[in-house]
Biopython code that builds the backbone (N, CA, C, O; Angstrom):
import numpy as np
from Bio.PDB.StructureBuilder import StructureBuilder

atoms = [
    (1, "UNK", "N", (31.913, 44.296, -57.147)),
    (1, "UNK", "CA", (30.638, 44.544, -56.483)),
    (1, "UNK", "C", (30.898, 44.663, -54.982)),
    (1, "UNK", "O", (31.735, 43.912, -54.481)),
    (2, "UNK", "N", (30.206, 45.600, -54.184)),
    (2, "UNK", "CA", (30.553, 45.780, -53.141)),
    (2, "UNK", "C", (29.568, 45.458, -52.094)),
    (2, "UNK", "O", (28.521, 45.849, -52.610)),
    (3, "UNK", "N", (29.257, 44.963, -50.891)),
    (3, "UNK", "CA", (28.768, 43.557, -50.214)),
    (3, "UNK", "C", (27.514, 44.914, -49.757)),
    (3, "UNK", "O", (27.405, 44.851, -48.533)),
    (4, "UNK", "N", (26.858, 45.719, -50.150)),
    (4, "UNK", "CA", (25.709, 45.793, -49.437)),
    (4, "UNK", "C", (24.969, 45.186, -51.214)),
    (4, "UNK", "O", (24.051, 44.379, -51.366)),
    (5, "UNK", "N", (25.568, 45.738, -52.045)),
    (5, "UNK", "CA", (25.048, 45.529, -53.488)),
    (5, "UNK", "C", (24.214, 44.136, -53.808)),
    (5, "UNK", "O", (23.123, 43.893, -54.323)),
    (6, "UNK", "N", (25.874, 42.910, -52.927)),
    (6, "UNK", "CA", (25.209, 41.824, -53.423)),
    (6, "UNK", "C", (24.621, 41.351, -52.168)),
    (6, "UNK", "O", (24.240, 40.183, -52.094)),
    (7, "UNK", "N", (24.529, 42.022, -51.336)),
    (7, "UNK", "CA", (23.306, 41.581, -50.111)),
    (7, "UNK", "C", (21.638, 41.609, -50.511)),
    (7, "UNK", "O", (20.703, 40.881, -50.176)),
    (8, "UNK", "N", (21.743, 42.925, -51.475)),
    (8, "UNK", "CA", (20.540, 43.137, -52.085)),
    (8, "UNK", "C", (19.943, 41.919, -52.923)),
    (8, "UNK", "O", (18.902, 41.262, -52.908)),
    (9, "UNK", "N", (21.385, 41.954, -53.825)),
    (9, "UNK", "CA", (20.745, 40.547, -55.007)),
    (9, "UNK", "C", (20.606, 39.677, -54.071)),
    (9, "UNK", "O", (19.492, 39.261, -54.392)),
    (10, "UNK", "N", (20.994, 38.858, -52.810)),
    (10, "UNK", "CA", (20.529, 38.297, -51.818)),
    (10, "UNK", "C", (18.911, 38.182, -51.305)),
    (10, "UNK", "O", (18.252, 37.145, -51.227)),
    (11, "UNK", "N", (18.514, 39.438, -51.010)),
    (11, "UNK", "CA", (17.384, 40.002, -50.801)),
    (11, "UNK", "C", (16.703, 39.706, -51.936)),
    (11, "UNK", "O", (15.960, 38.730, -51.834)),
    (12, "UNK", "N", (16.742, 40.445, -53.357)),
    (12, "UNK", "CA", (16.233, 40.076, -54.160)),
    (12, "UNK", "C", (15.159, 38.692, -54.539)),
    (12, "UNK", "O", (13.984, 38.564, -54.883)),
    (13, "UNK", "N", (16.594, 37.567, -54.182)),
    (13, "UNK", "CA", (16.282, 36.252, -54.408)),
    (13, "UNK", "C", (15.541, 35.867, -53.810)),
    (13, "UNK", "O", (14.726, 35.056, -54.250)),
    (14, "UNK", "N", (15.532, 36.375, -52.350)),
    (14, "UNK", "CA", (14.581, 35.807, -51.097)),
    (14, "UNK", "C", (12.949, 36.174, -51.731)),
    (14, "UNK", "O", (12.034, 35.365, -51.881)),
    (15, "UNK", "N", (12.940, 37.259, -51.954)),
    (15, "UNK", "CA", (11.849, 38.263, -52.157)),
    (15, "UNK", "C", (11.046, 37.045, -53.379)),
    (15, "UNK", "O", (9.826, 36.885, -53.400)),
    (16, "UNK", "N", (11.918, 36.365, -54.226)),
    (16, "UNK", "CA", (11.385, 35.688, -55.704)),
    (16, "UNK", "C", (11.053, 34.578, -55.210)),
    (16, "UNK", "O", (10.760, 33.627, -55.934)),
    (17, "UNK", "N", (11.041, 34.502, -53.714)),
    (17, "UNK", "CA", (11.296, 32.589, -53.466)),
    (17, "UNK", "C", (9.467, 32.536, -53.477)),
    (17, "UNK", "O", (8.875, 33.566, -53.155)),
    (18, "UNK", "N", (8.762, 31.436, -53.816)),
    (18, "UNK", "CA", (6.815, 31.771, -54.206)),
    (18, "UNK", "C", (6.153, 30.624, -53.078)),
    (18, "UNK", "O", (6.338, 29.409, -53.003)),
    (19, "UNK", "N", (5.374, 31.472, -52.312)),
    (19, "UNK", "CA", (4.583, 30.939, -51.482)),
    (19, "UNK", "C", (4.007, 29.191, -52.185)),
    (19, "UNK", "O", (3.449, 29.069, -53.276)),
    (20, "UNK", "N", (4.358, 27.920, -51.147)),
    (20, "UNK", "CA", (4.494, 27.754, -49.504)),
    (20, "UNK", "C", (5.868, 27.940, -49.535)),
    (20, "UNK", "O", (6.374, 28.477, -48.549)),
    (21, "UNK", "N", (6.550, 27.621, -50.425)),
    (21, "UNK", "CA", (8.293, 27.790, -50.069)),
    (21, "UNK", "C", (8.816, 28.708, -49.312)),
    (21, "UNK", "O", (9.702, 28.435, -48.502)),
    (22, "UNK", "N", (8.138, 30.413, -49.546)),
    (22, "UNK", "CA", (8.352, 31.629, -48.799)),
    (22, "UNK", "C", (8.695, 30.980, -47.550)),
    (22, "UNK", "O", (9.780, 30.829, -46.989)),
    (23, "UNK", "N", (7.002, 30.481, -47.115)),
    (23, "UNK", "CA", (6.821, 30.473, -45.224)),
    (23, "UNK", "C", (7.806, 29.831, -44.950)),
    (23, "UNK", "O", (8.413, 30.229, -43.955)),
    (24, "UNK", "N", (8.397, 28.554, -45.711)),
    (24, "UNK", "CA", (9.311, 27.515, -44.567)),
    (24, "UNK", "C", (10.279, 28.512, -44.559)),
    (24, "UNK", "O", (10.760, 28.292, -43.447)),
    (25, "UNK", "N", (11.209, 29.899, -45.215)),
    (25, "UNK", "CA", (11.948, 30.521, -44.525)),
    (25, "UNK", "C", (11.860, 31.327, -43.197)),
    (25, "UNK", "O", (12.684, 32.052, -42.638)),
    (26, "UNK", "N", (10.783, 31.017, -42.926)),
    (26, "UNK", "CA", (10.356, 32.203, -41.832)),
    (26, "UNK", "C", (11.485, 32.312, -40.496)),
    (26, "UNK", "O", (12.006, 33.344, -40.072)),
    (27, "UNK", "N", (11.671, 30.933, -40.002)),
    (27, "UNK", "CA", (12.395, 30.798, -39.254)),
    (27, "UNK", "C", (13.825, 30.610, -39.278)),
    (27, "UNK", "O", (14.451, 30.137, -38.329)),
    (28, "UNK", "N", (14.465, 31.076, -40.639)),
    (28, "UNK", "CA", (15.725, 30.646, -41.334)),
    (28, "UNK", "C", (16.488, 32.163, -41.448)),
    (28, "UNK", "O", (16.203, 33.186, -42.071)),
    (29, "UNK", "N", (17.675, 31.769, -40.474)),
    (29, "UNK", "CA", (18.476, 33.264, -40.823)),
    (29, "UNK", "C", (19.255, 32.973, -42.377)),
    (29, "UNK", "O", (19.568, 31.939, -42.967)),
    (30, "UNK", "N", (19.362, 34.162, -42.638)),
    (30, "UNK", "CA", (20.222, 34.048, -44.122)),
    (30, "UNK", "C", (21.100, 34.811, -44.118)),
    (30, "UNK", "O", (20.890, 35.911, -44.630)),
    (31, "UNK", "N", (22.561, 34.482, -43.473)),
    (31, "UNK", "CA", (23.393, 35.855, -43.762)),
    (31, "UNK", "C", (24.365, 35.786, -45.169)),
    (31, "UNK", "O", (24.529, 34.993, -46.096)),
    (32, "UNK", "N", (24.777, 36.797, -44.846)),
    (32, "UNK", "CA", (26.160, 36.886, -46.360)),
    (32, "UNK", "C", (27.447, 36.537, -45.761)),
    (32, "UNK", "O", (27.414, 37.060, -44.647)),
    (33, "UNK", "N", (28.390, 36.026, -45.883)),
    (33, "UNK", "CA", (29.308, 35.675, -45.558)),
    (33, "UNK", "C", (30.540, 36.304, -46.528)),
    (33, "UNK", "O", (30.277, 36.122, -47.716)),
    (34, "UNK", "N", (31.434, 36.789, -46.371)),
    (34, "UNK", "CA", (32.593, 36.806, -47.485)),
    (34, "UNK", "C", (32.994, 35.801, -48.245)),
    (34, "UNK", "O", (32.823, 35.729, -49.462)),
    (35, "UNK", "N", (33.607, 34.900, -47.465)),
    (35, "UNK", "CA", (34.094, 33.780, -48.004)),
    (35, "UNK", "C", (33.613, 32.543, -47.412)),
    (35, "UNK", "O", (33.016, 32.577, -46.337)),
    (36, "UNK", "N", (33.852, 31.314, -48.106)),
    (36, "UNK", "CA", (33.508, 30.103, -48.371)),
    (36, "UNK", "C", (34.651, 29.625, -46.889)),
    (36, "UNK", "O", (35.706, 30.224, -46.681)),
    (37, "UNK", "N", (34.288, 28.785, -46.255)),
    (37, "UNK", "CA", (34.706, 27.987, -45.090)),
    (37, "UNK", "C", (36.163, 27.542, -45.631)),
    (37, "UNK", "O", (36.050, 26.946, -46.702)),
    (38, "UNK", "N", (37.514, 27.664, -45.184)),
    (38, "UNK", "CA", (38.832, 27.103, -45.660)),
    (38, "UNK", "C", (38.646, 26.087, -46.467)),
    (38, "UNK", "O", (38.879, 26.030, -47.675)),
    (39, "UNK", "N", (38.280, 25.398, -45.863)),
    (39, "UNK", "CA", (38.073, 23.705, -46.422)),
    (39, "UNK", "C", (37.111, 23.600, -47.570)),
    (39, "UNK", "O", (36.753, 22.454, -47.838)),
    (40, "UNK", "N", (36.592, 24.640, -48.345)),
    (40, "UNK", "CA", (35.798, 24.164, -48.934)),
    (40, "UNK", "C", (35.497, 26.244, -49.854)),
    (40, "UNK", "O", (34.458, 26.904, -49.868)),
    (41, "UNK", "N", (36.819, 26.586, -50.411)),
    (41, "UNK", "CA", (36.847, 28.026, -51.346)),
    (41, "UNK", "C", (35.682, 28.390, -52.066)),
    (41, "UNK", "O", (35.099, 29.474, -52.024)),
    (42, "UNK", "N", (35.273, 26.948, -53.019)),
    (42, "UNK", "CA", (34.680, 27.576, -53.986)),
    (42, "UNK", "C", (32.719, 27.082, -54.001)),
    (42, "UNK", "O", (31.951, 26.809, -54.923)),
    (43, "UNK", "N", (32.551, 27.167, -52.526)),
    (43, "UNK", "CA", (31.020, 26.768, -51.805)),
    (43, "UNK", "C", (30.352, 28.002, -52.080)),
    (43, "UNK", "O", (30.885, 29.050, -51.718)),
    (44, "UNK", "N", (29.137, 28.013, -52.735)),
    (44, "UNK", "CA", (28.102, 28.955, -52.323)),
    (44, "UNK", "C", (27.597, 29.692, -51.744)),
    (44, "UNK", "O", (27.638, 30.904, -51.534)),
    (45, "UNK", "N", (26.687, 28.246, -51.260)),
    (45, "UNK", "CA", (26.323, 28.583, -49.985)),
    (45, "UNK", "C", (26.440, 27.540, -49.021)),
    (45, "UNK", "O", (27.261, 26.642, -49.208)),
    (46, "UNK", "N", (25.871, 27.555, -48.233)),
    (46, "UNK", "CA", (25.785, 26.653, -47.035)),
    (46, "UNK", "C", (24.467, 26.594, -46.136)),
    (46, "UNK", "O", (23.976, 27.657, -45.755)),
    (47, "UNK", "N", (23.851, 25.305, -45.768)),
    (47, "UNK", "CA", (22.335, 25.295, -45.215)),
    (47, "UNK", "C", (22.769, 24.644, -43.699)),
    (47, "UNK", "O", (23.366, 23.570, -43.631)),
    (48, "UNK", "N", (22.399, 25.418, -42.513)),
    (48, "UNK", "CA", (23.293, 24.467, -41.219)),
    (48, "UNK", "C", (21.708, 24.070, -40.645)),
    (48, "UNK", "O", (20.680, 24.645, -41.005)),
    (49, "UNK", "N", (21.778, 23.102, -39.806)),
    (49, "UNK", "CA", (20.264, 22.889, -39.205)),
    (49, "UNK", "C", (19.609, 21.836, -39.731)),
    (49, "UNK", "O", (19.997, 21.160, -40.684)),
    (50, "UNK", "N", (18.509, 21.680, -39.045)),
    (50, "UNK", "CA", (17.878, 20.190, -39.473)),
    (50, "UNK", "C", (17.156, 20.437, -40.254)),
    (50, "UNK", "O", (16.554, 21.504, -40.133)),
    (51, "UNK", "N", (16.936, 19.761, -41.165)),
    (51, "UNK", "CA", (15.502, 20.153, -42.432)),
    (51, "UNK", "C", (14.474, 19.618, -41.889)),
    (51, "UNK", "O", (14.682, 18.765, -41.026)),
    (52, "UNK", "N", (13.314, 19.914, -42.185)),
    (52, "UNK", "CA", (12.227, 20.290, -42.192)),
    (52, "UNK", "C", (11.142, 18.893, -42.264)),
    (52, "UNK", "O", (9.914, 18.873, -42.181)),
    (53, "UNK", "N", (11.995, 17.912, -42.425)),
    (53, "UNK", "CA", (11.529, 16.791, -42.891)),
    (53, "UNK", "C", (11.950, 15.666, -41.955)),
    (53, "UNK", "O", (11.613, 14.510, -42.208)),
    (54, "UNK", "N", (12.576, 15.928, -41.029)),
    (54, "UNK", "CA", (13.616, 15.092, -39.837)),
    (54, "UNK", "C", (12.966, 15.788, -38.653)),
    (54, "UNK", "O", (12.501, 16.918, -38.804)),
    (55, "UNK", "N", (12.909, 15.130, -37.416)),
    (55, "UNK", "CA", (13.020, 15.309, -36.136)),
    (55, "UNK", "C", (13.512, 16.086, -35.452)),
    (55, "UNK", "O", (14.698, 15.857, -35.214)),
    (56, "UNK", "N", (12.982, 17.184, -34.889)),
    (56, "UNK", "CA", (14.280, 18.151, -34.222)),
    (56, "UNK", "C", (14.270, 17.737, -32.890)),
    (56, "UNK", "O", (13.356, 17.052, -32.432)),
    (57, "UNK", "N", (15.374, 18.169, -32.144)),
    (57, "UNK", "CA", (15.886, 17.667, -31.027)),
    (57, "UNK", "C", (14.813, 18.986, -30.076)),
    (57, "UNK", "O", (14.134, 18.747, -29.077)),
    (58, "UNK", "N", (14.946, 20.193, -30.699)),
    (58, "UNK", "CA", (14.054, 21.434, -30.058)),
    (58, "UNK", "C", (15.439, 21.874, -28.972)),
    (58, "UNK", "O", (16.616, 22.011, -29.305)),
    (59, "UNK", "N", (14.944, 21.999, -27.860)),
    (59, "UNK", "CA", (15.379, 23.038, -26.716)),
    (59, "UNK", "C", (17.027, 22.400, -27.175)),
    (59, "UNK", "O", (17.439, 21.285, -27.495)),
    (60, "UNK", "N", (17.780, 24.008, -26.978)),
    (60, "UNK", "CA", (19.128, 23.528, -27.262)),
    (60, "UNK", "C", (19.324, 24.118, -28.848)),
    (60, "UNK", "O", (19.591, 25.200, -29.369)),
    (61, "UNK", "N", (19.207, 23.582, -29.018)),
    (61, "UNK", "CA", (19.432, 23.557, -30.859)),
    (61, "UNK", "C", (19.264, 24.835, -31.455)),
    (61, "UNK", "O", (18.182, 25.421, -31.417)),
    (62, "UNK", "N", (20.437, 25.371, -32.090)),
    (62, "UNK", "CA", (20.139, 26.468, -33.273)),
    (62, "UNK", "C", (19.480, 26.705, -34.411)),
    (62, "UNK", "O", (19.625, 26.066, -35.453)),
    (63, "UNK", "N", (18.527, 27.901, -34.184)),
    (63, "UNK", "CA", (17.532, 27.859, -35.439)),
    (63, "UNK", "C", (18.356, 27.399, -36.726)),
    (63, "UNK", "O", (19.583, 27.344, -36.810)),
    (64, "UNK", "N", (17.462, 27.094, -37.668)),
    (64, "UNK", "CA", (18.584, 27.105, -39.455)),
    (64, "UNK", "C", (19.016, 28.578, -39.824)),
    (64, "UNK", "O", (18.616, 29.740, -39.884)),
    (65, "UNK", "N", (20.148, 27.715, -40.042)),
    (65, "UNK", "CA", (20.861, 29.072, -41.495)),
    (65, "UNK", "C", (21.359, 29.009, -42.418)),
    (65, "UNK", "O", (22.289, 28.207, -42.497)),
    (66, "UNK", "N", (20.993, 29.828, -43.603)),
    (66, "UNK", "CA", (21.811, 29.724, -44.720)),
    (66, "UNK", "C", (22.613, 30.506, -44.894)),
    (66, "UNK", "O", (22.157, 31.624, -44.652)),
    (67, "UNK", "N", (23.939, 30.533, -45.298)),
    (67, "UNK", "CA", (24.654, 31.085, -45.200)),
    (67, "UNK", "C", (25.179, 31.309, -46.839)),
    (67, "UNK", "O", (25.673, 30.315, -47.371)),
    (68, "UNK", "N", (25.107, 32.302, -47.476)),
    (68, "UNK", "CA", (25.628, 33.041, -49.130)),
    (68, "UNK", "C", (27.025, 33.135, -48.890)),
    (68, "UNK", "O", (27.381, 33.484, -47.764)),
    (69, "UNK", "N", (28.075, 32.823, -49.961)),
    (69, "UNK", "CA", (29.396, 33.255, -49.795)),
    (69, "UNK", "C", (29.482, 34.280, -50.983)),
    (69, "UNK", "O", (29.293, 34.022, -52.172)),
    (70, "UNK", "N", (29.808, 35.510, -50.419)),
    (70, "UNK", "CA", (29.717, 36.148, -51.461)),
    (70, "UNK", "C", (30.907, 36.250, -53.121)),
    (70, "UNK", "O", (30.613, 36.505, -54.289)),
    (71, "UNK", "N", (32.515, 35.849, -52.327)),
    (71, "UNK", "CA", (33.416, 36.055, -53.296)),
    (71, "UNK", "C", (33.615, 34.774, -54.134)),
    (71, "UNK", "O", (34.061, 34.849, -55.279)),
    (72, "UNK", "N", (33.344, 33.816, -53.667)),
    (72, "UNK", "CA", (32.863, 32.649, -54.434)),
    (72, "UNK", "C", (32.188, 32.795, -55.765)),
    (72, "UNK", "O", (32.520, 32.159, -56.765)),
    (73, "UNK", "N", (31.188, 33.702, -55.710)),
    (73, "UNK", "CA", (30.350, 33.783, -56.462)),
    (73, "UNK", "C", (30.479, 35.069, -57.251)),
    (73, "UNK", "O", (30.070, 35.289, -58.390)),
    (74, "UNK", "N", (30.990, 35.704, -56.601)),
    (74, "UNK", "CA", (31.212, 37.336, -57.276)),
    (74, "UNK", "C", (32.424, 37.020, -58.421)),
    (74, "UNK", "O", (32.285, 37.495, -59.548)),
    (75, "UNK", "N", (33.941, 35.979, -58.006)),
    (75, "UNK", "CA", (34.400, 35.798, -58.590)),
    (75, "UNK", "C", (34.576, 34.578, -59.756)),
    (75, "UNK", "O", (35.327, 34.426, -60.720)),
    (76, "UNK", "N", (33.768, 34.002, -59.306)),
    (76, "UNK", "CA", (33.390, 33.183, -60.521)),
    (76, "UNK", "C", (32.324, 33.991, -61.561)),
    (76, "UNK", "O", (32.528, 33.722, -62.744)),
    (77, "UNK", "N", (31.726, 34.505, -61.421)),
    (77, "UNK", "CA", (30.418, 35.184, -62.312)),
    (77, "UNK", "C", (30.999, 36.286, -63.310)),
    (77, "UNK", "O", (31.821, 37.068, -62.832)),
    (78, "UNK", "N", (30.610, 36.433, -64.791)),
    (78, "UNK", "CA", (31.466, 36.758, -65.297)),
    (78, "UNK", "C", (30.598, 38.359, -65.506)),
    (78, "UNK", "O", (31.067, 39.493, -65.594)),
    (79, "UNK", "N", (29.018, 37.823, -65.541)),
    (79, "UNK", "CA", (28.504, 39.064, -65.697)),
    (79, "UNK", "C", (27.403, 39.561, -64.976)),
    (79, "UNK", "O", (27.070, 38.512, -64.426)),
    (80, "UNK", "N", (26.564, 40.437, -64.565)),
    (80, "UNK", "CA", (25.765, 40.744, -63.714)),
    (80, "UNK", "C", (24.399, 39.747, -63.888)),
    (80, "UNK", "O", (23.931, 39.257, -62.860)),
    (81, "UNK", "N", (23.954, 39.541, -64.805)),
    (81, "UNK", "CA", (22.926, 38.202, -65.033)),
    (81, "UNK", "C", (23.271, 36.844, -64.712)),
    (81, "UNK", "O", (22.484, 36.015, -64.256)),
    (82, "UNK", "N", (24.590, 36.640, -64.995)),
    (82, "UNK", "CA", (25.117, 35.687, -64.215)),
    (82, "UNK", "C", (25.064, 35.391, -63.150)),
    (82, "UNK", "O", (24.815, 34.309, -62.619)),
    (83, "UNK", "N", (25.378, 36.675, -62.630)),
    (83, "UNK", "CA", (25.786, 36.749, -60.768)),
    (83, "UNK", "C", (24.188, 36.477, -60.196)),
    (83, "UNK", "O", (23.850, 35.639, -59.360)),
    (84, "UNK", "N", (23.484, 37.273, -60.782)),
    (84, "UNK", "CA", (22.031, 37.089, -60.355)),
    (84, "UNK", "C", (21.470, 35.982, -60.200)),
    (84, "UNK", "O", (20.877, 35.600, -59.192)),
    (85, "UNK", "N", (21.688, 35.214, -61.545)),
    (85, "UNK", "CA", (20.969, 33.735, -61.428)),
    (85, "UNK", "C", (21.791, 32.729, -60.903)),
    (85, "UNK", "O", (21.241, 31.715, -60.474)),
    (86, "UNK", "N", (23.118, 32.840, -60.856)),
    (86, "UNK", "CA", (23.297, 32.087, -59.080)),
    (86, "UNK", "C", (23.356, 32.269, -58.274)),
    (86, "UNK", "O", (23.197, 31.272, -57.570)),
    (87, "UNK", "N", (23.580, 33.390, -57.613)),
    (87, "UNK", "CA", (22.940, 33.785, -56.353)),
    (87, "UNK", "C", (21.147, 33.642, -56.309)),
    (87, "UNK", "O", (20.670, 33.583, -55.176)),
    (88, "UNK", "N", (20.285, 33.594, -57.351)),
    (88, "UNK", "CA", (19.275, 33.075, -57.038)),
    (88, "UNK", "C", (18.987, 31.416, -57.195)),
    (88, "UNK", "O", (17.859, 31.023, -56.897)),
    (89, "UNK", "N", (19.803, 30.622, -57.573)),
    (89, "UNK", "CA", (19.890, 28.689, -57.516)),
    (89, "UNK", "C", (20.518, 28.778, -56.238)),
    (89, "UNK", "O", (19.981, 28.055, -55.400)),
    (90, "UNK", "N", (21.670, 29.568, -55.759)),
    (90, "UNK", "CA", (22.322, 29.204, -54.477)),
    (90, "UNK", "C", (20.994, 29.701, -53.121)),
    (90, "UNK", "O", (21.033, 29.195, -51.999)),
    (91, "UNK", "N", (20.290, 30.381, -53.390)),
    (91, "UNK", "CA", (19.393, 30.372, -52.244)),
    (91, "UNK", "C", (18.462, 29.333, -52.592)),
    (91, "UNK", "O", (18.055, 28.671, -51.637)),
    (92, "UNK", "N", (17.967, 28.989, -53.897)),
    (92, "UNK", "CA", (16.581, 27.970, -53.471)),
    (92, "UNK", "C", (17.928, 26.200, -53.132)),
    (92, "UNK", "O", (17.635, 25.300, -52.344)),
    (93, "UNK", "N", (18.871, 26.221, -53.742)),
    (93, "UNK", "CA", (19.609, 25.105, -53.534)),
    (93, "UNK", "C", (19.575, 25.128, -52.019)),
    (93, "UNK", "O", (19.079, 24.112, -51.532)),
    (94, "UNK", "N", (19.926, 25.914, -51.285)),
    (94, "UNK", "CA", (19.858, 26.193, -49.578)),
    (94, "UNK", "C", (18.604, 25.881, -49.155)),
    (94, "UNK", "O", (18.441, 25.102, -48.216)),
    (95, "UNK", "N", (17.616, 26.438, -49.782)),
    (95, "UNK", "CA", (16.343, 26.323, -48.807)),
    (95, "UNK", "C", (15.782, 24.983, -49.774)),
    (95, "UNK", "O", (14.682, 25.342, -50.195)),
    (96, "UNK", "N", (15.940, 24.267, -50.042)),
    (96, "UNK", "CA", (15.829, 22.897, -50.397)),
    (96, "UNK", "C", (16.419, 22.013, -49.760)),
    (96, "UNK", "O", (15.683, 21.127, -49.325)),
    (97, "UNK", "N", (17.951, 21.890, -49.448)),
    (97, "UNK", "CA", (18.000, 21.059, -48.544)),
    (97, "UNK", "C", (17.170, 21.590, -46.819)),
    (97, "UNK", "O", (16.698, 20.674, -46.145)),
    (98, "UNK", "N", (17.087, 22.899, -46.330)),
    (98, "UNK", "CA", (16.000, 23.053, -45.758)),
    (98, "UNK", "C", (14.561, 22.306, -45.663)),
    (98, "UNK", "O", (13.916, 21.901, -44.696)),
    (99, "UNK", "N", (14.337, 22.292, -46.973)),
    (99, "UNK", "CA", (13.297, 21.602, -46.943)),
    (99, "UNK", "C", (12.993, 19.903, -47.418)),
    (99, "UNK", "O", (12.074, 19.271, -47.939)),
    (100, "UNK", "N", (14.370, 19.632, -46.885)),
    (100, "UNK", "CA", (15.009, 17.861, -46.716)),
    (100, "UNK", "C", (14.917, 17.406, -48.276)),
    (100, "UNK", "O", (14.626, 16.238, -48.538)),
    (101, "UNK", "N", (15.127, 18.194, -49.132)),
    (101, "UNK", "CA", (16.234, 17.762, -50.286)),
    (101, "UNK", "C", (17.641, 17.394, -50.045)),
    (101, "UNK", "O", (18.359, 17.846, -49.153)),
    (102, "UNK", "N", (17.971, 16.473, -50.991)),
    (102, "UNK", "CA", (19.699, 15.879, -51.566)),
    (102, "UNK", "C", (20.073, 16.234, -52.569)),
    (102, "UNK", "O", (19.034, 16.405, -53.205)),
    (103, "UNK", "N", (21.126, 16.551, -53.379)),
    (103, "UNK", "CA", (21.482, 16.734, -53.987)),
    (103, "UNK", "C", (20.949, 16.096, -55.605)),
    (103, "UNK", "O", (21.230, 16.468, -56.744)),
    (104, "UNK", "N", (20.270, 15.237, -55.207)),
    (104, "UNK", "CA", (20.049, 14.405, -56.703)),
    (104, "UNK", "C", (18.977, 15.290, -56.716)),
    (104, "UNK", "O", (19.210, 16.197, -57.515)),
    (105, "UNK", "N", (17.444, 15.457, -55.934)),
    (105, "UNK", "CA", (16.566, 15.964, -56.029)),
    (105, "UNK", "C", (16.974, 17.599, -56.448)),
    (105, "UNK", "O", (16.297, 17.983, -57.401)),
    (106, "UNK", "N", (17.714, 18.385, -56.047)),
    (106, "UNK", "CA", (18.062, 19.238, -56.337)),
    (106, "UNK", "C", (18.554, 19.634, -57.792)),
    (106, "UNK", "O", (18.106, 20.571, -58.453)),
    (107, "UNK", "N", (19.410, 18.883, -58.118)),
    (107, "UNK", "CA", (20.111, 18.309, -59.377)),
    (107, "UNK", "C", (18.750, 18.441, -60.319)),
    (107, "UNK", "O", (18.548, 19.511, -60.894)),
    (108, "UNK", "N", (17.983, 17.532, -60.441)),
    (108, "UNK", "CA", (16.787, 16.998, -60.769)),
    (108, "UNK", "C", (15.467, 18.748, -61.234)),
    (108, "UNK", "O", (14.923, 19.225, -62.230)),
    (109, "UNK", "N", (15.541, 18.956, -60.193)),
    (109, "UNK", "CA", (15.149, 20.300, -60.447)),
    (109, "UNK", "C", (16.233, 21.772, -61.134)),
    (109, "UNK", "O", (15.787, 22.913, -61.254)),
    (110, "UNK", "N", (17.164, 21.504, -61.370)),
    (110, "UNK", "CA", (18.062, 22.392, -61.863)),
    (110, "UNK", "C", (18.807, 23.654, -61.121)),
    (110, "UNK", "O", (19.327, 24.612, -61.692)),
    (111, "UNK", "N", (18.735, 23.431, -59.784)),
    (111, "UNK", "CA", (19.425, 23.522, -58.628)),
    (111, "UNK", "C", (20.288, 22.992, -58.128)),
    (111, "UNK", "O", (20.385, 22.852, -56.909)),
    (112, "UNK", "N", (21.144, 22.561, -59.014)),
    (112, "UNK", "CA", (22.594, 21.696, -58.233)),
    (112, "UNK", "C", (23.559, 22.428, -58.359)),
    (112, "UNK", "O", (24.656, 22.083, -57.921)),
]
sb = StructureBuilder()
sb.init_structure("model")
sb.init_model(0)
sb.init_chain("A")
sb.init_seg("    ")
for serial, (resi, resn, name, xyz) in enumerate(atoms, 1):
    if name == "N":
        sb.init_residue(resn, " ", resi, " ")
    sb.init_atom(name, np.array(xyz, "f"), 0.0, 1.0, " ", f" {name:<3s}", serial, name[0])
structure = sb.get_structure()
């Protein structure tokens, strides 16, 4: 798959995410990334920034981002429905801890 393709299924996912959840992305960049951070190959995604549920510091501070890894996921996924429905858990898993989820809560909802 070639990275505007799965930018789309990216898009896609965003597009499925259902109002109030939509709005809290408003202010959330989402890029695609190739790969997963050295330290960490076989990551998703990645949520940087304070959630939504904590204190922000304000002036200074970088908006949130989520960040998609795309070969992570392209190469683990065996088939195009596959690829789809985690690249769509890896964005609401992102915009959950966004929205000051942990992992158990996530888990819990079938997003881990």
């Amino acid at each position: 798959m070639d990275r505007a393709a799965f930018e789309r299924l990216v898009a896609n996912a965003l597009d499925g995410v259902p109002e109030p959840f939509a709005s809290a992305l408003r202010n959330v960049a989402v890029v695609v990334e190739n790969r997963a951070p050295a330290g960490d190959p076989d990551l998703y995604g990645l949520y940087v920034g304070t959630p939504l549920d904590e204190l922000s510091a304000g002036a200074g501070e970088l908006p949130p981002m989520i960040a998609v890894f795309m070969h992570p996921l392209v190469d683990e996924c065996d088939t195009d429905e596959e690829l789809i429905d985690e690249v769509r858990i890896t964005v609401l898993h992102e915009l959950g801890h966004h929205l000051g989820m942990d992992e158990d809560q996530l888990d819990a909802l079938g997003y881990g």
